[in-house]
C-alpha positions, 0 to 999 in steps of 0.5 A: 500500500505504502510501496510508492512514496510520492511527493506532493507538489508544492510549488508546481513547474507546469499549469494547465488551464481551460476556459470553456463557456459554450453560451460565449462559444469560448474554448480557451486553454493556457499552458505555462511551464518552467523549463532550463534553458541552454545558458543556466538559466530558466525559461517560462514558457506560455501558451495559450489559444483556442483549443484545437488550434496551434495558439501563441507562445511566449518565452521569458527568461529567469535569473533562478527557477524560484523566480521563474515558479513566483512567475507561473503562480502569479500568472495561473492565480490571475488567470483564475480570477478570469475564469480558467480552471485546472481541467479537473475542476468545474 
């Protein structure tokens, strides 16, 4: 039962939300993701559009990995007072 420990996720590297209201024909999702990038630093990588199509990117640099997750959970609580949720809730 215990076998498999796993470590609860405090300060998440990746945010996925959805934005779906059919009486406003909107599907929206909004992707964000902490990454390394080649120079030791560390990327915040988003995306965001309509679901089903190829949406836009956006790139920004970060001095460490803490500022880049202060960034990802500035952005994902904003994002939820617009009304994007994690897939999983309704």
């Amino acid at each position: 039962m215990f076998d498999e420990l796993k470590q609860l996720e405090v300060f998440p590297t990746a945010v996925d939300l959805k934005r779906i209201d059919p009486s406003l024909n909107m599907r929206r999702f909004y992707r964000m993701s902490v990454q390394p990038d080649l120079f030791g630093g560390v990327s915040l990588v988003r995306e965001w559009g309509r679901i089903g199509s190829r949406g836009h990117m956006l790139v920004e640099q970060h001095e460490d990995e803490g500022k880049a997750v202060n960034a990802l959970m500035r952005l994902s609580a904003t994002k939820n007072r617009r009304g994007y949720k994690l897939p999983t809730e309704r």
